[in-house]
Rosetta silent file (secondary structure, phi, psi, omega in degrees, C-alpha in Angstrom):
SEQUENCE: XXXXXXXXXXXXXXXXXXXXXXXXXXXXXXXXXXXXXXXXXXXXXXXXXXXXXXXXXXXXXXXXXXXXXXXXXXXXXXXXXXXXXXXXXXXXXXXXXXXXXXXXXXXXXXXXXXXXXXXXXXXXXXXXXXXXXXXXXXXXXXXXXXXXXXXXXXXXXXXXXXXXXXXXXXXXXXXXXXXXXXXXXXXXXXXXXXXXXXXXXXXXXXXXXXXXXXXXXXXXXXXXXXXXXXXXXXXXXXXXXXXXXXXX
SCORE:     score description
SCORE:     0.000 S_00000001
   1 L     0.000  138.929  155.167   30.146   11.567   22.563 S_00000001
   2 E  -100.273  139.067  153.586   30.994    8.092   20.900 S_00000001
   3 E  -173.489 -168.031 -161.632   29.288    5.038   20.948 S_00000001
   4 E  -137.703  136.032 -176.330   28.667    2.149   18.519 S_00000001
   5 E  -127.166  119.302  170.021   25.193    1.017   16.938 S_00000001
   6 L  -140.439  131.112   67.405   24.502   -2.538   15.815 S_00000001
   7 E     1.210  143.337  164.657   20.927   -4.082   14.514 S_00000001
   8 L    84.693    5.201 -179.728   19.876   -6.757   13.006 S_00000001
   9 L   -56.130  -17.032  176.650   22.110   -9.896   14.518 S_00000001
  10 L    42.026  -21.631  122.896   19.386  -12.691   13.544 S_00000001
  11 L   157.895   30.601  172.775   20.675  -14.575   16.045 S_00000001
  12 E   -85.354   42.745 -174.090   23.989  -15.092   14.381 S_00000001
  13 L   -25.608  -18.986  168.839   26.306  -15.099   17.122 S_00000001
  14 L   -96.898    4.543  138.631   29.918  -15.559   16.183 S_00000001
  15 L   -70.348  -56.587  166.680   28.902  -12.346   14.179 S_00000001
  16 H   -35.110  -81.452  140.543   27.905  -10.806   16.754 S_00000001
  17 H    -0.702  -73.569 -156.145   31.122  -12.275   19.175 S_00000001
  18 H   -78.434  -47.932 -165.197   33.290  -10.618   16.361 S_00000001
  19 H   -69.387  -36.166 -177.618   31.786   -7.169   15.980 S_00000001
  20 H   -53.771  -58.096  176.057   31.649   -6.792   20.021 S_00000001
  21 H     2.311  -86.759  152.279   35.338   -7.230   19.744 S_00000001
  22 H   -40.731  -34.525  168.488   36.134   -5.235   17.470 S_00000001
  23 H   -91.773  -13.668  178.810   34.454   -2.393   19.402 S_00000001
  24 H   -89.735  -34.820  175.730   35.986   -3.043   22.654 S_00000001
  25 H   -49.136  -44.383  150.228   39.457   -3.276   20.756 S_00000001
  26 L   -51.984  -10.038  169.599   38.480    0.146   19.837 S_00000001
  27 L    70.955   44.212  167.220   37.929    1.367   23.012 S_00000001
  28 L  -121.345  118.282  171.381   34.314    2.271   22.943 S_00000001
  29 L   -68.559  -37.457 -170.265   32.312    1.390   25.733 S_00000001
  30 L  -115.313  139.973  161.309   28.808    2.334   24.773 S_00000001
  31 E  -116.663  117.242  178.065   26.317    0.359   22.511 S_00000001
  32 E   -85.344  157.626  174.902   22.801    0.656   21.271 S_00000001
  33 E  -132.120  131.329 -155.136   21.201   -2.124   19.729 S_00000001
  34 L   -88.336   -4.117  174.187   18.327   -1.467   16.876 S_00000001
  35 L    88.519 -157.469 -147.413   16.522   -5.027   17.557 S_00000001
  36 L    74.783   43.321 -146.474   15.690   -7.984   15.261 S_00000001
  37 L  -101.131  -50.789 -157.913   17.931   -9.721   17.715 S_00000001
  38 L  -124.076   -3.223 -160.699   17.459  -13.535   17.502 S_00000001
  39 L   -58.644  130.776 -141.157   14.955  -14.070   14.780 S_00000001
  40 L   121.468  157.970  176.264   16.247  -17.301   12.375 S_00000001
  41 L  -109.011   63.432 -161.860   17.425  -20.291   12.202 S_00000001
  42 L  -118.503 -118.311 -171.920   20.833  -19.580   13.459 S_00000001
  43 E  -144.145   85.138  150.790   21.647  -19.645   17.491 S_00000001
  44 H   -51.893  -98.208  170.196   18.588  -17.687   18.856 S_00000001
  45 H   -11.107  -86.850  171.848   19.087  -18.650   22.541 S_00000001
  46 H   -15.322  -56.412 -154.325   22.644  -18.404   22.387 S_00000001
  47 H   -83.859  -36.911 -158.510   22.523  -14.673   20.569 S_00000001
  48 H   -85.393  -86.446 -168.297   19.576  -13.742   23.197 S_00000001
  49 H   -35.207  -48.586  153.009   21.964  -14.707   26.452 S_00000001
  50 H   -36.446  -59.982 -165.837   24.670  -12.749   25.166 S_00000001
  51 H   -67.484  -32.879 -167.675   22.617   -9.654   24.912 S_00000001
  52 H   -64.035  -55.832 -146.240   20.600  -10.133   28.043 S_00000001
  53 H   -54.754  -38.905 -170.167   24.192  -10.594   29.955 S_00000001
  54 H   -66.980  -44.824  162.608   25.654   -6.729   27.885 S_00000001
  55 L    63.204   47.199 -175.265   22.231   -5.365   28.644 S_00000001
  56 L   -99.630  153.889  169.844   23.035   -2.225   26.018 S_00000001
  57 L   -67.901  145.194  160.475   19.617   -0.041   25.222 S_00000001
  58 E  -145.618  163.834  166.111   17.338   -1.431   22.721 S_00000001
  59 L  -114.701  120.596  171.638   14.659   -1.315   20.927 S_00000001
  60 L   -23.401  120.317  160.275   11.910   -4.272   19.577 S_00000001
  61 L  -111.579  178.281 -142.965   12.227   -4.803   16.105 S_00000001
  62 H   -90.272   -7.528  152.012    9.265   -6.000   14.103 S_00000001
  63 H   -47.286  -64.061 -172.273   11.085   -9.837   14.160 S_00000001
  64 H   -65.984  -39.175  173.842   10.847   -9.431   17.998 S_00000001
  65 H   -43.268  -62.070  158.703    7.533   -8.396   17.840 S_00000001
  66 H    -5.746  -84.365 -170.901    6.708  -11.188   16.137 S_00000001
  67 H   -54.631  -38.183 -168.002    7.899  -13.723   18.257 S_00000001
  68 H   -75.021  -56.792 -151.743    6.534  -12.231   21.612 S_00000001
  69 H   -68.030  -47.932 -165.843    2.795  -12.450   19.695 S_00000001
  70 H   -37.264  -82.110  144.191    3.814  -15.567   18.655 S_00000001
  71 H    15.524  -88.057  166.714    4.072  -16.466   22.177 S_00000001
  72 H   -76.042   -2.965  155.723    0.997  -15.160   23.401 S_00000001
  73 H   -90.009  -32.958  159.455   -0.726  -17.129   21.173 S_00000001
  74 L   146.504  -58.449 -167.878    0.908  -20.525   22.179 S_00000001
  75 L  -141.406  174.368  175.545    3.050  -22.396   20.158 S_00000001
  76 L  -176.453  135.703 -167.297    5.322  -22.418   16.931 S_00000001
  77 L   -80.760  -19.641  174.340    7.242  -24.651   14.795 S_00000001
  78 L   -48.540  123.964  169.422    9.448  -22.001   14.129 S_00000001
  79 H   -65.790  -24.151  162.635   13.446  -22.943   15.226 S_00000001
  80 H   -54.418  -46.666 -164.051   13.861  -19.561   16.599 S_00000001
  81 H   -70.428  -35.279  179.374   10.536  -19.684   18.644 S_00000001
  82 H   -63.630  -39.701  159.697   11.951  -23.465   19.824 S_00000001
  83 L   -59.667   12.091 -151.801   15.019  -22.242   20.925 S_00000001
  84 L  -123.552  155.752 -177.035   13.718  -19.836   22.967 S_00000001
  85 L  -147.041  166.754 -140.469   12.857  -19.715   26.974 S_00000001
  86 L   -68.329  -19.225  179.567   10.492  -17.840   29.014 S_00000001
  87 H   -74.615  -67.859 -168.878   13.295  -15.224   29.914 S_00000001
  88 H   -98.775   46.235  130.052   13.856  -14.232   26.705 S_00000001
  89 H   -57.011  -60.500 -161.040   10.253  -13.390   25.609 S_00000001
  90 H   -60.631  -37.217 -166.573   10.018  -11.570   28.707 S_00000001
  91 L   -96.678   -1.520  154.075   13.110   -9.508   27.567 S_00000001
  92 L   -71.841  -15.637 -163.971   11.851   -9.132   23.984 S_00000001
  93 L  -115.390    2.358  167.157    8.609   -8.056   25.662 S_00000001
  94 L  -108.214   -9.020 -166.047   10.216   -5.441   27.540 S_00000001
  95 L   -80.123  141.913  170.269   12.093   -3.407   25.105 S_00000001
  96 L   -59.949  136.799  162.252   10.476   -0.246   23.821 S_00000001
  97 L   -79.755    2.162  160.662    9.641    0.247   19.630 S_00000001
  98 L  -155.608  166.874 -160.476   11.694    3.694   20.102 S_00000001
  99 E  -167.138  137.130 -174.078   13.883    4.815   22.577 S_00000001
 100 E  -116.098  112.040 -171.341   15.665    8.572   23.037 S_00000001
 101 L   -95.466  102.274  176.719   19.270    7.695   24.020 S_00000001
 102 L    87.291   19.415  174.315   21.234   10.156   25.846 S_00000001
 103 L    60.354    5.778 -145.866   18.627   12.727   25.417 S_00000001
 104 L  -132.084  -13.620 -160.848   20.278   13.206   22.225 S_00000001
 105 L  -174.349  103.826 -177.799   19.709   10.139   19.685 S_00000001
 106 E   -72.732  125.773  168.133   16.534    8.881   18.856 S_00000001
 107 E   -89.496  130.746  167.787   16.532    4.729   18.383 S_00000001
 108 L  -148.214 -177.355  174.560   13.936    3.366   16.228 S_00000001
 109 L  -106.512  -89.870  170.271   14.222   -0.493   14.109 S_00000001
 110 L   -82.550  -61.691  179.916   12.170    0.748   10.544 S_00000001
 111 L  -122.228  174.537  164.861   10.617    3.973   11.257 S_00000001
 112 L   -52.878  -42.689 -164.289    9.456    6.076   14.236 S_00000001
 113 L  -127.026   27.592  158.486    6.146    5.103   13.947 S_00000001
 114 L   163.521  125.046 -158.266    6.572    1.655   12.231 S_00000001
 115 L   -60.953  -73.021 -142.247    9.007   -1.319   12.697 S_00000001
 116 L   -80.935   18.415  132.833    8.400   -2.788    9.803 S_00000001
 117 L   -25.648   86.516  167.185    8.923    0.139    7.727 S_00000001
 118 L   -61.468  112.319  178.929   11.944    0.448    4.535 S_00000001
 119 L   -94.597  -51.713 -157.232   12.563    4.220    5.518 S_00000001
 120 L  -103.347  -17.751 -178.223   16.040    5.346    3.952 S_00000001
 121 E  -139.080 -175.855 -174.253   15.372    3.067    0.964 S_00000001
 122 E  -160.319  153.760  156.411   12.171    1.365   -0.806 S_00000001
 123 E   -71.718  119.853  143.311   10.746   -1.724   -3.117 S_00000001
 124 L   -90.401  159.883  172.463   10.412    0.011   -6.586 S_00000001
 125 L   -38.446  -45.894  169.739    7.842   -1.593   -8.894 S_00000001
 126 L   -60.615   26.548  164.480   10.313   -3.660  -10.687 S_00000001
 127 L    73.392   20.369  175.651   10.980   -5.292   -7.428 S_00000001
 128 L   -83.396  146.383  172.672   14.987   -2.926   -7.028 S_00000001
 129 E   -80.445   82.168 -151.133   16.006   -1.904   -3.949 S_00000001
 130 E  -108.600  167.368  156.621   16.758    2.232   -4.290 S_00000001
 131 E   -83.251  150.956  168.143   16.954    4.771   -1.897 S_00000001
 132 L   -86.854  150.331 -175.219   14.334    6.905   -1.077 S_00000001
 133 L   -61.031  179.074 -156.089   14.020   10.310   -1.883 S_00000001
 134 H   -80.842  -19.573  164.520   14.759   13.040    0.727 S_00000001
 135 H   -32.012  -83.657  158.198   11.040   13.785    0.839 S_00000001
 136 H   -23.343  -29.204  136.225    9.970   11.135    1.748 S_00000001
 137 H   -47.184  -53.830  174.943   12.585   10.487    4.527 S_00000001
 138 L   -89.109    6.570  165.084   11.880   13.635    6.369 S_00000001
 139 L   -67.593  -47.211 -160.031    8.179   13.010    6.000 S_00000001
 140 L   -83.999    3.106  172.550    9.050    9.508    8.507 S_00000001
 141 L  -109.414   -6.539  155.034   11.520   12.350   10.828 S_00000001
 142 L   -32.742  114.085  155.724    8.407   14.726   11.481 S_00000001
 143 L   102.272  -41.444 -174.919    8.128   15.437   14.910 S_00000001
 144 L   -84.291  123.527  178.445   11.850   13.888   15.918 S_00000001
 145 L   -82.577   -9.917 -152.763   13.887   16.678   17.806 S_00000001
 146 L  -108.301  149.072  176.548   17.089   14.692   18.053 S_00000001
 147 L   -75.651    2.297 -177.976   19.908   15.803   15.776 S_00000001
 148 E  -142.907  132.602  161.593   20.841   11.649   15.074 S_00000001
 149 E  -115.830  150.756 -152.119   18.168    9.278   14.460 S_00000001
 150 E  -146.318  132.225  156.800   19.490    5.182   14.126 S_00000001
 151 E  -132.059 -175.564  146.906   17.178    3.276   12.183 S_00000001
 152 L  -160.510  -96.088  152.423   17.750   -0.306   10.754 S_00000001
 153 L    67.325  -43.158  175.798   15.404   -3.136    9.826 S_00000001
 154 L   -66.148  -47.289  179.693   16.587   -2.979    5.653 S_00000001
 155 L    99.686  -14.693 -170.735   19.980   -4.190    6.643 S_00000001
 156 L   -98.843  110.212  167.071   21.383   -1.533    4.039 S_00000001
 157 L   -51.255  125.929  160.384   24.330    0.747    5.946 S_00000001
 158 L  -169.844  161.194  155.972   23.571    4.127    4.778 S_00000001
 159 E  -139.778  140.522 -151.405   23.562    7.756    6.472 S_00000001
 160 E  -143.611  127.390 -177.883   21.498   10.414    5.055 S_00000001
 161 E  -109.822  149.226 -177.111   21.331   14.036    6.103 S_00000001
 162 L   -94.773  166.507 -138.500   18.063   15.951    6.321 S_00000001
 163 L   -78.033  -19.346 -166.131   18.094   19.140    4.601 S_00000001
 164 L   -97.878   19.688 -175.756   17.569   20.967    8.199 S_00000001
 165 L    96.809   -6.107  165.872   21.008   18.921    9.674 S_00000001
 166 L   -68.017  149.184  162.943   19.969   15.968   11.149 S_00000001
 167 E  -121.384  143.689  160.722   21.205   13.085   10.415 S_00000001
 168 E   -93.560  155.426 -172.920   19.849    9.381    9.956 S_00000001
 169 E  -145.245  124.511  157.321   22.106    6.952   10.134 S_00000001
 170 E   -93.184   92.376 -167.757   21.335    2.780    9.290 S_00000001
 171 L   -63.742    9.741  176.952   24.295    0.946   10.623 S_00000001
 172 L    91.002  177.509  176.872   23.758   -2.389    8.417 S_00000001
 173 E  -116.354  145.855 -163.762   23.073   -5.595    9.867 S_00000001
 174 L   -87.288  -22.039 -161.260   25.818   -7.622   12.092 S_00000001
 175 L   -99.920  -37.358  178.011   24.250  -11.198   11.203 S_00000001
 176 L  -133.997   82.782 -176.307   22.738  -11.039    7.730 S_00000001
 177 L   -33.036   -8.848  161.096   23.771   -9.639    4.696 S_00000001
 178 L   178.666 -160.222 -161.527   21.045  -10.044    2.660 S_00000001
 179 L   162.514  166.345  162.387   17.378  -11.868    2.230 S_00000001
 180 E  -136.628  164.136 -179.340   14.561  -11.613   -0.096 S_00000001
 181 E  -156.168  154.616  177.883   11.102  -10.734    0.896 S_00000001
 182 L   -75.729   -4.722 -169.980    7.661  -10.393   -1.136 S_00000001
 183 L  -135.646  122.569   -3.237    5.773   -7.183   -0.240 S_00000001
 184 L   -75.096  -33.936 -174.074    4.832   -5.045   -2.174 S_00000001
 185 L  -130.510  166.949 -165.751    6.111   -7.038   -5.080 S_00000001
 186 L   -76.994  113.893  162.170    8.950   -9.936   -4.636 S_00000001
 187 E  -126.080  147.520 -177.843   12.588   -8.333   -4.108 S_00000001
 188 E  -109.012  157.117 -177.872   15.682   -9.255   -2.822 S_00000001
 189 L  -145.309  101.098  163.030   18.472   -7.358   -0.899 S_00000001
 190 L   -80.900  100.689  163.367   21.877   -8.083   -1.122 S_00000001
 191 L   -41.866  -80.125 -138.637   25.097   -6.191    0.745 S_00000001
 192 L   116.500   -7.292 -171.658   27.442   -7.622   -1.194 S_00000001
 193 L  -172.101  150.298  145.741   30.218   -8.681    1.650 S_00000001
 194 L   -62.702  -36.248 -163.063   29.919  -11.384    4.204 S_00000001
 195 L   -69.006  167.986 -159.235   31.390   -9.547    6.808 S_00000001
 196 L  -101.262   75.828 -161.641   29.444   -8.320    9.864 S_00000001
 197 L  -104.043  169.179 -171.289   28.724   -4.636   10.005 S_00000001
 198 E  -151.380 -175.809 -168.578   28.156   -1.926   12.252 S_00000001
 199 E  -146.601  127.529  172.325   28.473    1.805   12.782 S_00000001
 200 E  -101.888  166.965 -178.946   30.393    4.077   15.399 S_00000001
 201 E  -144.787  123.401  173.136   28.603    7.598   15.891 S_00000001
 202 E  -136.993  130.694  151.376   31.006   10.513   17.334 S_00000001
 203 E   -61.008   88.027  179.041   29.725   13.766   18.134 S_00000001
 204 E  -100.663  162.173  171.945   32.087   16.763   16.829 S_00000001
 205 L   -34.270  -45.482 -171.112   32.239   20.539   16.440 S_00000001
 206 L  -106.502   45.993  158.383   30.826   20.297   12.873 S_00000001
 207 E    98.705 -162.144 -170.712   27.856   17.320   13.932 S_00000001
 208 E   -77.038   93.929  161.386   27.726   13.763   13.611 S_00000001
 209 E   -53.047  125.199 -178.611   30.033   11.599   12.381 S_00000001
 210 E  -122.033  117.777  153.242   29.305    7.958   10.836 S_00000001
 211 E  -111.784  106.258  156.688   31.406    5.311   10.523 S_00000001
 212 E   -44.232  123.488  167.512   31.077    1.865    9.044 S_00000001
 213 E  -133.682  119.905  173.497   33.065   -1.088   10.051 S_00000001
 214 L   -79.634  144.456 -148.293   32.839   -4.357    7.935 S_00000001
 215 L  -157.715  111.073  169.435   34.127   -7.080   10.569 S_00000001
 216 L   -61.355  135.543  150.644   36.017  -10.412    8.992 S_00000001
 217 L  -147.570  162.458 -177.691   34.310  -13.745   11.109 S_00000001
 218 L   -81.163  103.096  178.654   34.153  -17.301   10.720 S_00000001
 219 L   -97.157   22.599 -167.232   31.209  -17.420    8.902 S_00000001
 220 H   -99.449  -26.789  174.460   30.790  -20.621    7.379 S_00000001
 221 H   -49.466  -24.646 -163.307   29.559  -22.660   10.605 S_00000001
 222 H   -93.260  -67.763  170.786   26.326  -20.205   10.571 S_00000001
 223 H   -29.825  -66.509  179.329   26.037  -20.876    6.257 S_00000001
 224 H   -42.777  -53.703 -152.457   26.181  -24.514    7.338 S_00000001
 225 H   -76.640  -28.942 -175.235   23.574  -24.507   10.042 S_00000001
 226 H   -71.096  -24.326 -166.058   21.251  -22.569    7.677 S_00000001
 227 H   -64.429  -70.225 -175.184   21.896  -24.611    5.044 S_00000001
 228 H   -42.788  -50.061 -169.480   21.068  -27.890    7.448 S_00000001
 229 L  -105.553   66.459 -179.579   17.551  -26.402    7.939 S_00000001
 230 L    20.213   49.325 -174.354   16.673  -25.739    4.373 S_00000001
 231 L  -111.221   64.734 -118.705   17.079  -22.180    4.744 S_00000001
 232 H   -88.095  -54.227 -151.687   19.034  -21.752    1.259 S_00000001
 233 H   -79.944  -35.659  153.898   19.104  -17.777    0.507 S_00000001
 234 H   -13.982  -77.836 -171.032   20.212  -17.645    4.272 S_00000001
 235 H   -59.750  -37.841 -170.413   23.016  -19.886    3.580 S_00000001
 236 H   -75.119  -38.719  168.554   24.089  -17.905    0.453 S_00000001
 237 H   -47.734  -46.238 -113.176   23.871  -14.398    2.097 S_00000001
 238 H  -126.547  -85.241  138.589   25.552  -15.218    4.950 S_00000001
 239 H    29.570  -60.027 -122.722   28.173  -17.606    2.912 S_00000001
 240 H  -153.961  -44.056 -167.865   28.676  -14.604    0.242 S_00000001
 241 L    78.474    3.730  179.872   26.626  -11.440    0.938 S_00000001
 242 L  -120.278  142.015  173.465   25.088  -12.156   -2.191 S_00000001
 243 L  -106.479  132.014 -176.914   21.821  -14.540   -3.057 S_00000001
 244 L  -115.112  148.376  161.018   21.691  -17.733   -4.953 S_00000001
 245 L   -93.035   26.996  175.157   19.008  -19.968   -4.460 S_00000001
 246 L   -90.281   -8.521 -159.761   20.933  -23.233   -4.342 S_00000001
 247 L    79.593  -13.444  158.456   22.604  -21.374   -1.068 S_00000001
 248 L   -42.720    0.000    0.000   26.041  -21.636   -2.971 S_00000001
């Protein structure tokens, strides 16, 4: 078995565009998608129509969540939430938070049991971004029978084997390369590359194989539009893979 895993698109669509590409130029047909799909101020609508039309399994990430509450509560100033029409709420509202693919490959966004979860990594007190220990990892894979578990939600490509052979695997994010966020204490998380990434998964004699593929796209039209709506560390991740807060 083959297939491709991508997460995390923020609604950055000529990332997106370029990583599909790349996988059909590779000749792989099947894709899961880890959610987080449109959330941003990039081209929500746009990034949402695409997906609806490929129609690969996914699962709600805690962005997606979001928005659908948002929703049901009534209105939002948010450019994501504005761009958005009644179809795709309904199809963010339909998606599962975990999903067992192929009887074989568990789909979650942060954890099993909670999207918004940093699983394979953590906020240390000094606000760095490390990986977590293996403890601590197979504490959040309790209970999951499948020998490949897909997380994402961090954005940080990583694959990590549990001590009894499974492996998780985080295929990176295709749209945004890095952010900062405030809980528990204020940290930021930088890739490091611009480029668009993803993960193939091939089943072999000796287990699972994980590959990354960083994907070249023209990414400065997306840097621009974040830029235009004063969405700075946006523009510099996306720009750079790294964050300044002029957006430079």
């Amino acid at each position: 078995m083959q297939f491709a895993a991508i997460a995390d698109v923020h609604g950055n669509c000529p990332a997106l565009e370029a990583v599909l590409a790349d996988i059909a130029k590779l000749g792989i047909d099947d894709v899961v998608n880890l959610g987080d799909h449109v959330s941003g101020p990039l081209e929500a609508a746009r990034t949402a129509d695409l997906l609806i039309e490929r129609g690969f399994p996914s699962v709600r990430g805690d962005q997606d969540r979001i928005l659908v509450e948002l929703r049901r509560a009534g209105i939002s100033t948010r450019s994501d939430f504005q761009q958005l029409e009644p179809k795709h709420f309904d199809w963010m509202a339909s998606m599962p938070s975990t999903l067992t693919y192929r009887e074989q490959v568990f789909l979650c966004h942060g954890s099993p049991r909670d999207d918004a979860a940093f699983w394979l990594d953590h906020v240390a007190a000094d606000g760095s971004v490390r990986p977590s220990g293996i403890e601590t990892i197979e504490a959040g894979a309790e209970g999951i029978d499948a020998g490949l578990i897909l997380c994402a939600h961090t954005h940080i490509p990583r694959a990590v084997h549990l001590r009894d052979g499974r492996m998780i695997v985080n295929p990176g994010s295709v749209g945004l390369p890095g952010y900062d966020g405030k809980t528990p204490v204020p940290y930021v998380v930088e890739v490091g590359t611009p480029h668009a990434c993803y993960a193939i998964l091939e089943q072999t004699r000796l287990g699972w194989v994980a590959t990354f593929r960083y994907v070249p796209y023209d990414n400065t039209s997306m840097a621009t539009l974040a830029r235009s709506k004063g969405m700075l560390i946006w523009a510099s991740a996306i720009a750079t893979g790294w964050i300044q807060r002029d957006g430079m």
